[in-house]
C-alpha positions in Angstrom: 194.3 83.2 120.2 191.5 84.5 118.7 192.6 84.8 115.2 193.8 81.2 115.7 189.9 80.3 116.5 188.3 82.6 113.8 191.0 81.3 111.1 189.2 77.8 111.8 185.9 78.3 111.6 183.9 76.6 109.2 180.5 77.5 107.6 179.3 73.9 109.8 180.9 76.2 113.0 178.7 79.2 112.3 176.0 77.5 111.8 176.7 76.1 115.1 177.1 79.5 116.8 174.0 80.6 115.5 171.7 77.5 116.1 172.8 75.7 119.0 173.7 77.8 121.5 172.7 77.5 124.9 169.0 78.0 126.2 170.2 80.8 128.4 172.8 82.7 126.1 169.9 82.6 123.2 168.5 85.1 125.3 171.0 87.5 125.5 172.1 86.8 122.1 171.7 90.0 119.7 171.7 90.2 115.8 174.8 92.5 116.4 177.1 89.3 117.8 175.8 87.6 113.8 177.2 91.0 112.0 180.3 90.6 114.2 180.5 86.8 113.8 179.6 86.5 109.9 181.8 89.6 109.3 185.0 88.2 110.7 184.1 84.4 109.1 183.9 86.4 105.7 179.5 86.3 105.5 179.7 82.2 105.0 176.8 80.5 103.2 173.4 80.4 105.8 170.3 82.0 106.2 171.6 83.0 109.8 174.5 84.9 108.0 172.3 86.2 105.3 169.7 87.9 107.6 173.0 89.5 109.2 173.9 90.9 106.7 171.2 92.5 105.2 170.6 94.6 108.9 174.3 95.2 108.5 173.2 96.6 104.9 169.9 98.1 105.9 171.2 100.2 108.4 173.7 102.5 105.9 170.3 102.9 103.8 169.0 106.1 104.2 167.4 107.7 105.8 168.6 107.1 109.0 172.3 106.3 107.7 173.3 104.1 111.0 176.6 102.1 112.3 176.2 98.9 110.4 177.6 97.3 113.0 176.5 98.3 116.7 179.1 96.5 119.1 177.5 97.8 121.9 174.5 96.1 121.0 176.4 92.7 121.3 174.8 91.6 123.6 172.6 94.0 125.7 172.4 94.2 129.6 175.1 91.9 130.6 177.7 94.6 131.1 178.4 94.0 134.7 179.6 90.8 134.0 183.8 89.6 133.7 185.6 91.0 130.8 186.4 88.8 128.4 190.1 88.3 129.1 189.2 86.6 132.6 187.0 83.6 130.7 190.3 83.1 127.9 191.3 79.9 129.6 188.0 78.3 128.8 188.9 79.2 124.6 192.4 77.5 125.1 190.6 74.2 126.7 187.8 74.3 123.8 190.4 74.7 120.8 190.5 70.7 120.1 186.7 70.3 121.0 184.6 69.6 117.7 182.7 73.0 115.8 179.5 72.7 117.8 181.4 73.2 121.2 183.6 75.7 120.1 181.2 77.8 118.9 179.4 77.4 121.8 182.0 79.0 124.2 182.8 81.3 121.6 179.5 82.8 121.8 179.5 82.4 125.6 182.6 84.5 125.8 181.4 87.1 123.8 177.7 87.6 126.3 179.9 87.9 129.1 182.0 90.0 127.9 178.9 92.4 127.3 180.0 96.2 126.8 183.5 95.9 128.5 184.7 93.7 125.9 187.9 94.6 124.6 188.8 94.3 120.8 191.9 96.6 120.7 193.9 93.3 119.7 195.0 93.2 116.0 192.6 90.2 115.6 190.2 92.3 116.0 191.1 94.7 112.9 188.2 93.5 110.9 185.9 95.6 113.2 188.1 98.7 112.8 188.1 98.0 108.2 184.5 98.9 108.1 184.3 102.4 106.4 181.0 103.9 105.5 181.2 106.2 102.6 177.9 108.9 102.7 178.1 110.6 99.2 175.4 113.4 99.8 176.1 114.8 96.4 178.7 114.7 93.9 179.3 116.2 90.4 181.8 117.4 87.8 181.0 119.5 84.8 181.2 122.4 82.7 179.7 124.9 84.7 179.4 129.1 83.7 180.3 130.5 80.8 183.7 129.7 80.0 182.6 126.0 80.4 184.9 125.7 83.4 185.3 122.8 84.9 184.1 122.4 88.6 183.9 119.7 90.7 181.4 120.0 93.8 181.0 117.4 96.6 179.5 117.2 99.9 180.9 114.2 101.7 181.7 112.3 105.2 183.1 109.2 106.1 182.4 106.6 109.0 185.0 104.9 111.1 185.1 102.8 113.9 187.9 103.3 116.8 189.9 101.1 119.1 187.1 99.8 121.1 184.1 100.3 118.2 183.3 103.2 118.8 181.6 104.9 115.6 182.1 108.7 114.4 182.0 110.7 111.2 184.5 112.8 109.7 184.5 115.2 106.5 185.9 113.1 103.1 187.3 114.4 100.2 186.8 112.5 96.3 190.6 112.4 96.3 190.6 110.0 98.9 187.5 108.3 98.3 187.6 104.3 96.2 186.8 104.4 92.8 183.7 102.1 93.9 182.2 105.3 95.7 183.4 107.6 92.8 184.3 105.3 89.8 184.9 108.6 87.8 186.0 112.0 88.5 186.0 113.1 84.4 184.7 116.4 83.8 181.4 115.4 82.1 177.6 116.8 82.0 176.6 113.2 83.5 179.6 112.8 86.4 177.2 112.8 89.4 176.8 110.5 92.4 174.6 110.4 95.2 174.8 107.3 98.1 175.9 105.7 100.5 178.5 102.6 100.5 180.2 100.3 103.2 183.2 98.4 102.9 185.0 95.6 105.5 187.5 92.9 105.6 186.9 89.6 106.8 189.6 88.1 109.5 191.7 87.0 107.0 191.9 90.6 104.9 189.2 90.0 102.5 187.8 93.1 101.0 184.4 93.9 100.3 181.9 96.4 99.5 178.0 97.1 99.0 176.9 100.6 97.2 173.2 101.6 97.4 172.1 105.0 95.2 169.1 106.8 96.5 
């Protein structure tokens, strides 16, 4: 259902979503429903969009290195309110209704959803791509006085789980992209120090941003 919904959006439907929403859902709304919105619409043309993503950017820009997308944040207290599956009629009745109106809902269903909402659903798989890629230091060079070879690296790597839920976990360079590590040559130069996100969009659209410090 969803998929079907995000498939059809348009840049005029987020727009829409992030413009003319209701007087009363404007309030709850949080730059966190944008990332989540502009994310899965694959970061369409507006300036709505573009200040999304640049928090979604800012926040894996040390220091702090943070979840560049903070479900929980989308939107803030309204989690008492009906999970989203009980307000999925309303999507099925809005699915002809012109971009405005469907964006509308759309955004309606997501603040009453609040914290309970559940993404497990595959449609939802574009939250679960994000991967954040913390390169605290790498290198690989002659090192000692055989000029051995030695690779050194000091790395993690940021998920998100079933529900968005963010953690870390130690990474290796043999499983890292070459974006992250674009060489792993023994050479006096072969370091790297940053941090890097990457998604896909609802449609499996890959994409990455990489910011040395």
């Amino acid at each position: 259902m969803w998929c079907r919904l995000i498939r059809n959006w348009t840049v005029g439907t987020a727009l829409a979503l992030l413009s003319a929403v209701a007087p009363q859902a404007a309030k709850a709304y949080q730059v966190d429903c944008a990332i989540l919105l502009c994310l899965a619409g694959g970061w369409p043309a507006s300036a709505e969009c573009a200040h999304a993503r640049a928090v979604f950017i800012r926040r894996i820009t040390p220091w702090p290195i943070e979840p560049p997308l903070q479900i929980w944040r989308c939107p803030m207290g309204v989690s008492q309110r009906a999970p989203l599956q009980s307000t999925a009629p309303k999507t099925w009745e809005a699915s002809n209704q012109s971009g405005q109106q469907l964006a509308q809902v759309i955004l309606a269903q997501v603040v009453e959803g609040g914290a309970d909402i559940d993404i497990s659903g595959l449609e939802f798989n574009f939250v679960r791509s994000i991967r954040v890629w913390d390169v605290r230091h790498y290198s690989h060079r002659e090192r000692g006085r055989d000029d051995d070879c030695s690779e050194r690296y000091n790395m993690r790597l940021g998920t998100y789980g079933t529900q968005g839920e963010f953690g870390w976990q130690r990474a290796t360079p043999a499983v890292a992209p070459n974006w992250v590590l674009p060489s792993r040559h023994c050479a006096s130069s072969n370091w790297r120090r940053g941090v890097g996100v990457e998604w896909e969009d609802h449609e499996g659209n890959h994409g990455y941003e990489w910011v040395s410090y």
